[in-house]
C-alpha positions in Angstrom: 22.3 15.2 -15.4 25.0 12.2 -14.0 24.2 12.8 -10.4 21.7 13.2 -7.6 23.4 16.9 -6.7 22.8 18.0 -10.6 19.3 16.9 -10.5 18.9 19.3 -7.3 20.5 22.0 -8.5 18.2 22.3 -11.0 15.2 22.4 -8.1 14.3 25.3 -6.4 13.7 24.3 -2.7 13.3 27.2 -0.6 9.2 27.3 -0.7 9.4 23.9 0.9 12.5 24.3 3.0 10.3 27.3 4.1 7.3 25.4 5.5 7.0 24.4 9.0 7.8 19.8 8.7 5.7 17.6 9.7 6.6 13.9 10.8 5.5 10.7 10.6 6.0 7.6 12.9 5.1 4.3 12.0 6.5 1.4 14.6 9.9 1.6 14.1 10.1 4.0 11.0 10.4 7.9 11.1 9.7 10.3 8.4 10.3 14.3 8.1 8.2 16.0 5.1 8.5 19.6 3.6 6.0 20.5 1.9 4.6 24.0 0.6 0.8 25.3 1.6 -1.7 24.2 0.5 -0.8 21.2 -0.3 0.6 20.7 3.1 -2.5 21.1 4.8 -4.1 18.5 3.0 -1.2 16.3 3.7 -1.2 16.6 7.5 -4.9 16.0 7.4 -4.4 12.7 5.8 -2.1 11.2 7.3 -3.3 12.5 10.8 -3.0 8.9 12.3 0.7 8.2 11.6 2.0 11.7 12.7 4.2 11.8 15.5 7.8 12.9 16.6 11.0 12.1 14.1 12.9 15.2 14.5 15.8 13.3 13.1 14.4 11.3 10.6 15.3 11.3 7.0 13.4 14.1 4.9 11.1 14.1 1.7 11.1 17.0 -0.3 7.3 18.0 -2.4 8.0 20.6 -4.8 4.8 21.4 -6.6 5.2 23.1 -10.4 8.3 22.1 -11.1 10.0 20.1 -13.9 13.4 18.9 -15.5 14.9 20.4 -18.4 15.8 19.0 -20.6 14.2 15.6 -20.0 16.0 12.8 -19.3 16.0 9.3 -21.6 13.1 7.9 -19.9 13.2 3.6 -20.0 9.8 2.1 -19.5 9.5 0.1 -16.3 8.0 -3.7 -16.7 4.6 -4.0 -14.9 3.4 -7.0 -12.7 2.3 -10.0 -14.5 -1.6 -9.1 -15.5 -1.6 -5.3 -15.5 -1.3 -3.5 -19.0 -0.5 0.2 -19.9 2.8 2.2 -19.4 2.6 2.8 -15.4 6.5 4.4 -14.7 9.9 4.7 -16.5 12.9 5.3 -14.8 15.9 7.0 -15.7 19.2 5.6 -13.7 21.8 8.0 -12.9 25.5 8.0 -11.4 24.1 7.5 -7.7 20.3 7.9 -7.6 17.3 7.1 -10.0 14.7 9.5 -11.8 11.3 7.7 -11.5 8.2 9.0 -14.0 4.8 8.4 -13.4 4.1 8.4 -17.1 0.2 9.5 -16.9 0.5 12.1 -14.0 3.6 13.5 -15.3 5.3 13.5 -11.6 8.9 12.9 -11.3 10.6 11.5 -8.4 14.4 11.7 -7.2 15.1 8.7 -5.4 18.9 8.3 -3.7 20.5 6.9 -0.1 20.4 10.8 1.1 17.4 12.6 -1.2 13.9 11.7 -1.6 11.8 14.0 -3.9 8.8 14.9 -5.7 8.3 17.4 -8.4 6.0 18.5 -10.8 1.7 19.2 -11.0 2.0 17.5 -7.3 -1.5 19.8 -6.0 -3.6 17.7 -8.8 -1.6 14.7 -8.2 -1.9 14.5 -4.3 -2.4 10.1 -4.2 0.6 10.1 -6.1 2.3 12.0 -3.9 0.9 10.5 -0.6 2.4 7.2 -2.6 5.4 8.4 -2.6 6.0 9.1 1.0 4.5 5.8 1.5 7.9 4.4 -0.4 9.8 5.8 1.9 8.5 4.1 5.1 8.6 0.6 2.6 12.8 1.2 1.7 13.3 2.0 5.4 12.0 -1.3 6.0 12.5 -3.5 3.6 16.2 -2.4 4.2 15.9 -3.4 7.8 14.7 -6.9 6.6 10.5 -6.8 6.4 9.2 -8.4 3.4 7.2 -6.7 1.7 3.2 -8.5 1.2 0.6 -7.8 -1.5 -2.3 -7.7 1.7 -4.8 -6.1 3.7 -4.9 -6.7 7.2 -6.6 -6.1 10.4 -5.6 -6.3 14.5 -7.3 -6.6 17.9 -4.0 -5.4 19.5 -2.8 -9.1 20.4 -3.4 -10.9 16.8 -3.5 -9.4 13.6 -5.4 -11.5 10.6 -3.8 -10.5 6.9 -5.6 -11.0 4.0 -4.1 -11.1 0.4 -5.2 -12.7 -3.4 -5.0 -11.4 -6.6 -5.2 -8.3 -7.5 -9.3 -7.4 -7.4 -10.0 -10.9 -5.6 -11.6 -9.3 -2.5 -9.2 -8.5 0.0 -10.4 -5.0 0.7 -14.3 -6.0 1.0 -13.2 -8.7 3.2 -10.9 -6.4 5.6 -13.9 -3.5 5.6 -16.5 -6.2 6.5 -14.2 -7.6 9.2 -14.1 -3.5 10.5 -17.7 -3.7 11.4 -16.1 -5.4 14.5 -15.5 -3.4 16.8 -13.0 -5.0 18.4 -10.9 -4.7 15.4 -8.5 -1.8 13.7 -7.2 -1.1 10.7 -3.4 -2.1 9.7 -3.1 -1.8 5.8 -5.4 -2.0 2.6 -2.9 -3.0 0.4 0.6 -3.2 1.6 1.9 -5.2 4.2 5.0 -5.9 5.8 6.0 -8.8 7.6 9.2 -9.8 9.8 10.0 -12.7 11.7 9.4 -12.8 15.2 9.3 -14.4 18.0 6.1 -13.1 17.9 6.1 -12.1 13.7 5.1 -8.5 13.3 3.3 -7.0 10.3 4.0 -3.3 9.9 1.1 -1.2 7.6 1.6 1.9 5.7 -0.6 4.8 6.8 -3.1 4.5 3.3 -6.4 5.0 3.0 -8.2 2.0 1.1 -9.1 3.1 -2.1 -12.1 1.4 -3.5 -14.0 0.4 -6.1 -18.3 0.3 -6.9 -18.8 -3.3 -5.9 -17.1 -3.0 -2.4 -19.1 0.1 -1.5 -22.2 -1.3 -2.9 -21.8 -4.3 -1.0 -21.7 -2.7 2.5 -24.7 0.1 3.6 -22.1 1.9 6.1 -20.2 2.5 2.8 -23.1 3.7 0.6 -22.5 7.8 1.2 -19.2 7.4 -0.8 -20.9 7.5 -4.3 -24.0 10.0 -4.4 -27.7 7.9 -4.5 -28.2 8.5 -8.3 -24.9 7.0 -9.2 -25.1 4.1 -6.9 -28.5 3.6 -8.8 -26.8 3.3 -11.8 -23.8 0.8 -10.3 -26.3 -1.5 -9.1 -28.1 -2.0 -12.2 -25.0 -3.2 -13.9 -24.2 -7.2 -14.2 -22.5 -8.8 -11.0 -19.6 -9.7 -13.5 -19.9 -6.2 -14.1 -19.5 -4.1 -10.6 -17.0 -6.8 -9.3 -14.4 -5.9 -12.4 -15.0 -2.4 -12.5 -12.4 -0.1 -12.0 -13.8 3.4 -10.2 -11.7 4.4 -7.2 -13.3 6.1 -4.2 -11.1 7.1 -1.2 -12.6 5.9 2.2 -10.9 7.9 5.1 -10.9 5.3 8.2 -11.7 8.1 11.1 -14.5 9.5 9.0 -16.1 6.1 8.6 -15.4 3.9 11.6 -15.0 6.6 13.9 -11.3 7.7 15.6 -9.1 5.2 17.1 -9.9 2.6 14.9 -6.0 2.7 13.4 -3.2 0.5 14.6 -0.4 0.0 11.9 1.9 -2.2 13.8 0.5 -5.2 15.3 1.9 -9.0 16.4 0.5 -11.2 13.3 -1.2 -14.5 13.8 -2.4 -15.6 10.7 -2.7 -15.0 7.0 -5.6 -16.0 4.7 -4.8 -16.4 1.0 -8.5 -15.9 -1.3 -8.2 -18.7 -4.2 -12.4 -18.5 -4.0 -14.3 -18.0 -7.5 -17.8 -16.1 -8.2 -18.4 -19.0 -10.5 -17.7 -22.1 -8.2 -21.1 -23.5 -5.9 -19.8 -25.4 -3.3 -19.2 -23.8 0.2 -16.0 -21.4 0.9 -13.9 -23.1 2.9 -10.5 -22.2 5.2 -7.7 -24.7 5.1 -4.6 -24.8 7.0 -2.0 -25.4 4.2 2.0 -25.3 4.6 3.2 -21.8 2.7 6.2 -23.5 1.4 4.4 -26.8 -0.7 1.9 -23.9 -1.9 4.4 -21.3 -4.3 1.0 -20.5 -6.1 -0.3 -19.3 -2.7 3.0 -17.4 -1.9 3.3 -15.9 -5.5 -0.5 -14.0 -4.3 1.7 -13.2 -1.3 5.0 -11.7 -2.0 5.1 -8.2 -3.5 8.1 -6.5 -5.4 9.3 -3.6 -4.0 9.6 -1.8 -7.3 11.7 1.0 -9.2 11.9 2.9 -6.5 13.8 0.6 -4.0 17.7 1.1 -3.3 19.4 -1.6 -1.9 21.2 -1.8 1.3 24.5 -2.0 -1.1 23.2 0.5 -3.0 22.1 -0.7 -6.0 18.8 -0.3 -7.6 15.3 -2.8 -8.1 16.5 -4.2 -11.4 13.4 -4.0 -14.2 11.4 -6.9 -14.1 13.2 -8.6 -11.1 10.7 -10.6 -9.0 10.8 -11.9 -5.3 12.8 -14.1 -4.0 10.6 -16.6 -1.8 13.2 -17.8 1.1 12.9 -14.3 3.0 9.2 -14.7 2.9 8.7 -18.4 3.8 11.4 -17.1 6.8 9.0 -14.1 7.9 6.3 -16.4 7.8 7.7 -19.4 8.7 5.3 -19.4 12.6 2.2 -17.8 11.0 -0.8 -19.8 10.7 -1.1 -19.8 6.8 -4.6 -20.8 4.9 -6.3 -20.9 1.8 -9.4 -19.5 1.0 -11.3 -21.8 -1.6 -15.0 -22.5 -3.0 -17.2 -19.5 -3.2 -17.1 -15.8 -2.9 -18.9 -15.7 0.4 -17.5 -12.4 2.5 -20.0 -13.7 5.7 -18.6 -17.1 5.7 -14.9 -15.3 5.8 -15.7 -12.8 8.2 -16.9 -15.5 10.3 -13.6 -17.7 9.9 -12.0 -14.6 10.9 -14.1 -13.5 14.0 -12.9 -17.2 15.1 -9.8 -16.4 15.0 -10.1 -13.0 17.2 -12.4 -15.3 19.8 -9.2 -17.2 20.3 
């Protein structure tokens, strides 16, 4: 297979051609998806905040069940700095690229004019939602967002992000800030950012997926792990529960009630966490200038990945990293701090509720 058009004749799309689309609308980005029932049920639900009208818009295909043959010469695609374990392997052809996820087994067709899914997609359905996900990101990133390893939340006028590395708190800090009111959900994980006047920060439409310490850490989230079970978490070590991995999906409407959503929002201000469970002294919020601070930006910026095309066309090389000028740009009239001392999520959330009091 040399191009995108041999890949899909190889498909068979008629079951999803077949199903009724549904679209998604996220500030400025449209998305059309085809998808076969079931699976397309559960998809709707899930992404019930971001659906909208994009009549228009470019279309994904899911094709559940299906697979290449033969296989293509799969190359093994370099991981961020700290994570282990073969994640994805690509396979680049004339004018598009296979992408593998190597322990799900879903492949992906990813080219200017074809966005795909195949293979055991109903057992795989994160994965998928992932994927569509992408999508929005290349839209944007091709428009000229940058693309932010963050969490964030709005009030409608300012939006506070929230980024660190990976497992350093940002989505206990986010889902404490929630239990304001006055404040919506933007992003878990993903963030984009563009340069205003006033900058903008864009969120995917993701559901925060969680581990034990988070949930344990916050009663509203206790029914998400069954009573015996969060007996068990709690008994472990604090060094324990805060490493553990143990993911638990925790649906925004069904927790914090409807309307508590808002994926495109002005952005005001963007806390980096360099706290430490070990450390004693008080956490404390400094202002600090983004561009003397590349350790703070590293925590920031956010590679786009195997899946990204370029407006030129040309593919995310493997193991090419960020380049910082297009971030220091977006960010160049957010307020910018660092989070340092202690792991104290109450001392944060009320630096943050500061923030929203104007």
């Amino acid at each position: 297979m040399k191009t995108a058009k041999d890949v899909i004749a190889a498909l068979d799309l008629s079951a999803a051609e077949a199903a009724a689309p549904f679209c998604l609308k996220i500030g400025p980005v449209g998305l059309r998806v085809l998808c076969p029932e079931p699976l397309r049920t559960e998809l709707v639900a899930y992404f019930d905040e971001a659906l909208g009208e994009a009549p228009d818009a470019p279309t994904v295909h899911i094709l559940p069940g299906q697979a290449l043959r033969p296989e293509p010469d799969w190359q093994d695609w370099q991981r961020d700095p700290g994570k282990t374990g073969r994640k994805d392997a690509v396979a680049d052809l004339q004018d598009a690229r296979l992408i593998r996820k190597v322990r799900s087994g879903m492949t992906f067709l990813q080219s200017p004019h074809h966005a795909m899914a195949f293979g055991p997609a109903a057992e795989n359905v994160s994965t998928v939602i992932n994927f569509i996900n992408t999508q929005i990101l290349n839209a944007c990133l091709r428009a000229g967002w940058q693309l932010c390893h963050a969490a964030a939340v709005t009030d409608g006028v300012r939006s506070l992000a929230i980024s660190g590395l990976s497992g350093g708190g940002k989505s206990t800090s986010v889902l404490r800030l929630m239990e304001d009111d006055r404040l919506r959900f933007v992003s878990n994980d993903r963030l984009l950012v563009r340069a205003g006047p006033p900058p903008e920060a864009l969120g995917i439409p993701k559901h925060p997926r969680i581990n034990p310490g988070t949930i344990l850490g916050n009663p509203r989230l206790w029914p998400l792990i069954d009573a015996d079970r969060r007996a068990d978490l709690a008994a472990l070590p604090a060094e324990a529960l805060w490493t553990l991995e143990e993911k638990h999906d925790l649906i925004i409407r069904e927790v914090y009630g409807p309307g508590r959503v808002q994926y495109a929002a002005p952005l005001a201000a963007f806390f980096v966490l360099n706290w430490h469970r070990d450390m004693s002294g008080p956490t404390v919020v400094t202002d600090v200038a983004l561009a003397d601070r590349p350790d703070l930006l590293a925590a920031i910026m956010k590679s786009p990945g195997p899946f990204y095309q370029h407006p030129d066309g040309h593919f995310q090389g493997n193991g090419a990293v960020p380049d910082p000028a297009p971030f220091l740009a977006a960010l160049r009239d957010v307020r910018v701090c660092e989070v340092s001392g202690r792991v104290d999520f109450e001392a944060l959330a009320d630096q943050a509720r500061a923030l929203f009091d104007g």
